[in-house]
C-alpha positions in Angstrom: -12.3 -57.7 35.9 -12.5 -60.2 33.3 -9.8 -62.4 32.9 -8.1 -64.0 30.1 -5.7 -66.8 29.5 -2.9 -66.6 26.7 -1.4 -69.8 25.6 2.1 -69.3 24.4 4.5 -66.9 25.5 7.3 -67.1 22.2 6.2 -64.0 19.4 2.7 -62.6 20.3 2.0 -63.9 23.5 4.1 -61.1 25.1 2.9 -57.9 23.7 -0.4 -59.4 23.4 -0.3 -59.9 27.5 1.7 -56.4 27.7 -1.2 -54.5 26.0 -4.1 -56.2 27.7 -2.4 -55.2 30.9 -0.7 -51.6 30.0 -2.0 -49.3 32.2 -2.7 -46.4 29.7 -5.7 -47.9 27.9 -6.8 -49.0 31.4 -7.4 -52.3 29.9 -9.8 -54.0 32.3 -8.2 -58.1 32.5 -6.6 -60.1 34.3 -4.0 -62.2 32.2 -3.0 -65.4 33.1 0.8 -66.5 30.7 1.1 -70.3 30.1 4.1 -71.8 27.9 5.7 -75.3 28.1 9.0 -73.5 27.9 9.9 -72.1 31.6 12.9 -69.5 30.0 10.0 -67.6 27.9 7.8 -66.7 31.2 11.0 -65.9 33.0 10.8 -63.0 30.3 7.3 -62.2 31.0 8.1 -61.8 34.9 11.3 -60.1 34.4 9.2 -57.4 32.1 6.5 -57.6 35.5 9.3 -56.2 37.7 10.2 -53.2 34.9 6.3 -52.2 35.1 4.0 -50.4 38.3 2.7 -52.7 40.5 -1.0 -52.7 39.4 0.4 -54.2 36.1 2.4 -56.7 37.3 -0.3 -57.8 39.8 -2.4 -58.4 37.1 -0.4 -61.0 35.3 0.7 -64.2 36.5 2.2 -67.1 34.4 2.6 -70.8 34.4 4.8 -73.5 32.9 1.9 -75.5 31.0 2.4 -78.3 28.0 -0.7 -77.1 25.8 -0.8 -81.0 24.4 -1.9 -82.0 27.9 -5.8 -81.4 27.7 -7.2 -82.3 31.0 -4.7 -79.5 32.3 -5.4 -77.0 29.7 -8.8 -77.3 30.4 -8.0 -76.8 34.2 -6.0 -74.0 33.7 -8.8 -71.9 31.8 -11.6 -73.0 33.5 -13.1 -69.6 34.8 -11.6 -67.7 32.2 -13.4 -64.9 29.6 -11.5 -66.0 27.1 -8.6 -67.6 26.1 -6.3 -66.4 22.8 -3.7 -68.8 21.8 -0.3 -67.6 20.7 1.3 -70.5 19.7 2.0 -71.8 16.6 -0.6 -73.0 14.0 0.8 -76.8 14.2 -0.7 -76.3 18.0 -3.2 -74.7 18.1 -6.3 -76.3 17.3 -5.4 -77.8 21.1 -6.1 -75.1 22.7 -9.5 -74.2 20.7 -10.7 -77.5 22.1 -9.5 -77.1 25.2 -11.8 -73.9 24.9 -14.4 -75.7 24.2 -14.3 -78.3 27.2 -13.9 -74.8 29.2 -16.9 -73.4 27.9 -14.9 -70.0 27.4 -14.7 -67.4 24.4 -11.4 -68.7 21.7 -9.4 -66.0 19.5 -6.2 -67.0 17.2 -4.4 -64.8 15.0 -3.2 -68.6 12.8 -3.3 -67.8 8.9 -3.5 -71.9 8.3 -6.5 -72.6 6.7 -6.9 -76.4 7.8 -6.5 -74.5 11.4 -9.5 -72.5 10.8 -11.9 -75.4 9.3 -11.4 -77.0 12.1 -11.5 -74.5 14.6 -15.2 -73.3 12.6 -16.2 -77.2 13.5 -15.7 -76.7 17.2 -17.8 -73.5 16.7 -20.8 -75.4 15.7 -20.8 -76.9 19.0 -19.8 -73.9 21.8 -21.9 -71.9 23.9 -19.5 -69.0 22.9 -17.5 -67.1 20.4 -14.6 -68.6 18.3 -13.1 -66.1 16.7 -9.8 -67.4 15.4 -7.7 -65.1 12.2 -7.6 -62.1 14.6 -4.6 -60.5 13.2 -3.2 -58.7 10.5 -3.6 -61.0 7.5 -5.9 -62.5 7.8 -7.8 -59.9 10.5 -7.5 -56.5 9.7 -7.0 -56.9 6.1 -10.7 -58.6 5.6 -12.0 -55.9 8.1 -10.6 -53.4 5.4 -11.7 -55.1 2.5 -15.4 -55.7 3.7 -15.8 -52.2 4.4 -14.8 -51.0 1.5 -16.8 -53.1 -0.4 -20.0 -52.1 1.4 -19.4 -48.7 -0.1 -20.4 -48.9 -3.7 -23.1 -50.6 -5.1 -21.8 -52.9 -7.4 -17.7 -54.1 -6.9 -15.7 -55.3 -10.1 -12.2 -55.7 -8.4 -11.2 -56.2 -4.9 -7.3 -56.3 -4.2 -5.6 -56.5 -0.8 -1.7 -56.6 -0.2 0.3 -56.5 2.7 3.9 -56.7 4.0 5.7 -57.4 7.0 9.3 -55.7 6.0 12.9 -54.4 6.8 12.5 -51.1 6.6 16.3 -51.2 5.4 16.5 -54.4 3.3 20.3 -55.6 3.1 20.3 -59.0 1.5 19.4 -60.6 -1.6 16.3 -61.8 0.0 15.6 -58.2 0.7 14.0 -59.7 4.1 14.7 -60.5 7.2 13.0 -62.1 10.3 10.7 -60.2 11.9 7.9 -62.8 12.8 7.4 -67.0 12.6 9.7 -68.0 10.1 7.8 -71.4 9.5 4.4 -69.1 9.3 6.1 -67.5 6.7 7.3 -71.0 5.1 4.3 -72.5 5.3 2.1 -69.7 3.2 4.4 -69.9 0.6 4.0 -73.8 -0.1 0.2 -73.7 0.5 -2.5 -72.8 -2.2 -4.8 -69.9 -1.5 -8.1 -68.8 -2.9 -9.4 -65.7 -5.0 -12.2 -64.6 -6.4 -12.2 -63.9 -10.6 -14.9 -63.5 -12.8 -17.6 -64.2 -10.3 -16.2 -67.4 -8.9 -14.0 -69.0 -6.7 -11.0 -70.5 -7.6 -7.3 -71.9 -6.2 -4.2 -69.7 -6.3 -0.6 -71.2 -6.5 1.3 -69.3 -3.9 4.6 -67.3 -5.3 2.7 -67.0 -8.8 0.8 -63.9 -10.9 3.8 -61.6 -9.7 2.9 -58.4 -10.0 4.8 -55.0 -9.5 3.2 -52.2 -7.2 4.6 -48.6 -5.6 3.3 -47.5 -2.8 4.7 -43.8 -1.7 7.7 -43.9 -4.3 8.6 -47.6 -2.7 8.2 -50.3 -5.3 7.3 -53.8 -4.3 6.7 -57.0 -5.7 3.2 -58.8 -5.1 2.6 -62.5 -5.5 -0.2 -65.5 -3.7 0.1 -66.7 -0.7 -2.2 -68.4 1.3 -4.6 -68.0 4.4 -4.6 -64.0 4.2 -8.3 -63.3 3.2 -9.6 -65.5 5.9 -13.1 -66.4 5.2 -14.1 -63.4 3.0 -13.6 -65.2 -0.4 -16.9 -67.1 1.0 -18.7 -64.0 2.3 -18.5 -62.6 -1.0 -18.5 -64.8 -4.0 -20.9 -63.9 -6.2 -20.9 -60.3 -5.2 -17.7 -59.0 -6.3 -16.4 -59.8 -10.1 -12.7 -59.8 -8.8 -10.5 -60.1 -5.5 -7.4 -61.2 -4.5 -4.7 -61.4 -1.9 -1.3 -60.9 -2.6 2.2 -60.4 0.0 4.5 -57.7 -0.1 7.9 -58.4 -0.9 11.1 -56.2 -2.4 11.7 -56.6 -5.9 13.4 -60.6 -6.3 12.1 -61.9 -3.4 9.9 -64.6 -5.2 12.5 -65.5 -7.9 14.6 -66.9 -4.7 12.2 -68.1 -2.7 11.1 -70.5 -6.4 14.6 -71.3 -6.5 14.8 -72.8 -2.8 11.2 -74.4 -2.5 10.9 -75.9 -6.0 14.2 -76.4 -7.7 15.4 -77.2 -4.3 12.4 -79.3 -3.2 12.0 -77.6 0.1 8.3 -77.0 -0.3 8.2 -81.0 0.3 6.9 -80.9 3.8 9.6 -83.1 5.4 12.4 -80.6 4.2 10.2 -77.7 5.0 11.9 -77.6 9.2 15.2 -77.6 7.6 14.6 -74.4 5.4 13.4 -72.7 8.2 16.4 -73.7 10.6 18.2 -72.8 7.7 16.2 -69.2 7.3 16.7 -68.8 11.2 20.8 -68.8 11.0 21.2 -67.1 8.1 18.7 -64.6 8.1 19.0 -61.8 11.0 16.4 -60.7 12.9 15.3 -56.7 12.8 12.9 -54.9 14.8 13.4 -51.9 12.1 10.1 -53.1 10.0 7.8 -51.6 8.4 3.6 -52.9 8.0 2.6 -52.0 4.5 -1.4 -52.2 4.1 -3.0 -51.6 0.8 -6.5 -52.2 0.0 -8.3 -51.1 -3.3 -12.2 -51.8 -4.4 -13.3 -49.8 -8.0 -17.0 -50.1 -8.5 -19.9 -48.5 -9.2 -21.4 -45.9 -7.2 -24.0 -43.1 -7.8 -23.6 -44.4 -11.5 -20.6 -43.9 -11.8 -16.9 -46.0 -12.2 -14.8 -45.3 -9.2 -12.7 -46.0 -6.6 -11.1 -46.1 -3.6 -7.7 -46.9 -1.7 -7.0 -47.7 1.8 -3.1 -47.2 2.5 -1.0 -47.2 5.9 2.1 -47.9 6.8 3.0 -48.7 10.9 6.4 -48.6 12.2 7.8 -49.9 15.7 6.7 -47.4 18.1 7.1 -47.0 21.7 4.5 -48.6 24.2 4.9 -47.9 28.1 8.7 -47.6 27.4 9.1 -50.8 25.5 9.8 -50.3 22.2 7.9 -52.8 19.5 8.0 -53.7 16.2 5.2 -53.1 13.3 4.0 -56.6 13.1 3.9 -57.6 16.6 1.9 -54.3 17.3 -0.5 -55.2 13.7 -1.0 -58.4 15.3 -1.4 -58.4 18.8 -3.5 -55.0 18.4 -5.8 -56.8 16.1 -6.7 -59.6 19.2 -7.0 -57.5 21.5 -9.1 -55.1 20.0 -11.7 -57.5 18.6 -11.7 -59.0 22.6 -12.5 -55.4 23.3 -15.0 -55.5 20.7 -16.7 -58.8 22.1 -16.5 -57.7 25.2 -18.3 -54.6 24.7 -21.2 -56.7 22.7 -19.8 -55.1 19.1 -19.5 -58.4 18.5 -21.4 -61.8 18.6 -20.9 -63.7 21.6 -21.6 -67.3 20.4 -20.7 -69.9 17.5 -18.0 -69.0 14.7 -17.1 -65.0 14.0 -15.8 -64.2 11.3 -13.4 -61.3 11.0 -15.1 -59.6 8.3 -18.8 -59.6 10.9 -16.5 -56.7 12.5 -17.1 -52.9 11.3 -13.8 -51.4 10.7 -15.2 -47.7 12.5 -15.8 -49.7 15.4 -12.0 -51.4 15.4 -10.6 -48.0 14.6 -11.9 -46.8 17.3 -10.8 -49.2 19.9 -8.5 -48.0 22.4 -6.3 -51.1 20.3 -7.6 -50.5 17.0 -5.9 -47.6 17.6 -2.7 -48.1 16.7 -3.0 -49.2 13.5 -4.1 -44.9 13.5 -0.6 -43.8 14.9 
């Protein structure tokens, strides 16, 4: 039994730890739960005593300060691999820690400076560093890559996602349903497309766009980090391709209000808006996980194309009930561990999400429940 360490136990780090271990997709790992923050792994033990007793054996926690390296290091010696679920401000600690450990790395951050860095460390490991394992980036670039491989030549590219209420009831029309200063910080950082053959910056909240998706409409505008690396895999292969978020109608109008006119995209008011975002805005675990990715190419010579589109709602996992994103997310890490495991993926130096075939994540006894 393999066994993996996951640092952080605030958003992801429990369902992440409460797949790996659920005893339906006989998940072969040992899990080991470190945070600095004692009160978040008394929740992880109090969910051990709700499961069987071949679960709970399987995990065990421990208070740990990820900024102290020589313990880090200690702690995952001996380990498969080691995912870090904390936020992107800390992790590049634990992918060097990974290194010193000589053990496999996964992430789910969507900070680009994150994942340069992280690729740097790659350059030097006897094993995999797979860090963007989530949603967006993750399974979005997983999408998008495999739908490009199916035409011959690709003019346009577009990928949006959404992490939503499903019953919006603000002026927002959002409420919390994952890392509010994640969600911050993609707004106020530039992004990266693809038009007319090259590479070029995007100003996140800008080229607004309206899109309906099942009689739904939504609002479309940049953010950053979502495409990963796949801007670089295919530049000069694809005339086109962008990544935009998901939002209800007037979402961006605000958020321009409160980050320009405001000033708090200025990085030393950017803690305030989110404490401000974390009173005022309530938490939901009613979301919705909106996915749409659309390539139009050519193909047998002729002008087509073709539309990936699903929607995942909270859904029930050994009778704890969880919301779209945190299944998206922690889904998407587990399954490409799965997938690295099983030698579907490479097993040394930087991975890129895009390297994984989506029929092979679909598949996955995680990948699985992007299918429900």
């Amino acid at each position: 039994m393999k066994k993996v360490a996951i640092i952080g136990a605030g958003n992801i780090g429990p369902t992440v730890t409460a797949l790996l271990a659920n005893p339906e997709t006989g998940a072969p790992y040992e899990i080991l739960v470190t945070d600095i923050d004692s009160t978040k792994l008394e929740t992880i033990e109090k969910w051990k005593s709700e499961v069987s007793g071949d679960v709970a054996a399987r995990v065990t926690t421990k208070v740990l300060d990820a900024g102290n390296h020589s313990a880090l290091v200690a702690a995952i010696t001996g380990s498969y691999a080691v995912i870090s679920a904390l936020p992107y401000k800390y992790t590049l600690a634990v992918a060097e820690a990974s290194l010193a450990a000589d053990v496999h790395y996964l992430d789910p951050t969507e900070d680009v400076a994150t994942t340069q860095a992280v690729r740097k460390l790659a350059t030097k490991a006897n094993r995999a560093f797979i860090p963007q394992c989530g949603l967006a980036p993750g399974f979005i670039s997983i999408v998008g890559h495999d739908l490009f491989g199916r035409f011959e030549r690709v003019s346009d590219l577009r990928m949006r996602v959404g992490a939503l209420p499903e019953f919006p009831a603000n002026a927002l029309g959002y409420n919390l349903t994952w890392s509010t200063d994640g969600v911050i910080h993609e707004y106020c950082v530039p992004g990266e497309a693809i038009a007319d053959g090259k590479l070029q910056p995007t100003t996140s909240l800008e080229e607004c766009e309206t899109i309906a998706i099942d009689g739904v409409t939504y609002e479309a505008f940049n953010t950053s980090g979502g495409l990963g690396t796949l801007c670089e895999t295919l530049a000069g292969r694809v005339r086109n391709m962008n990544y935009r978020t998901l939002r209800y109608p007037g979402h961006a109008a605000i958020m321009k209000v409160l980050l320009n006119d405001l000033r708090f995209r200025e990085e030393r008011y950017q803690d305030e808006l989110v404490r401000i975002f974390n009173r005022a805005l309530p938490r939901t675990e009613q979301d919705v996980v909106v996915i749409f990715v659309t390539a139009t190419g050519e193909r047998a010579g002729r002008f087509e194309q073709e539309t990936y589109v699903n929607k995942v709602r909270p859904m029930r996992i050994s009778d704890k009930q969880y919301t779209g994103i945190q299944i998206t997310t922690a889904a998407g890490i587990c399954a490409v561990l799965d997938l690295l495991s099983d030698g579907k993926v490479k097993d040394k130096g930087f991975v890129k999400q895009e390297e994984v075939k989506l029929a092979d994540f679909l598949d996955n006894r995680f990948g699985r429940y992007y299918a429900k």
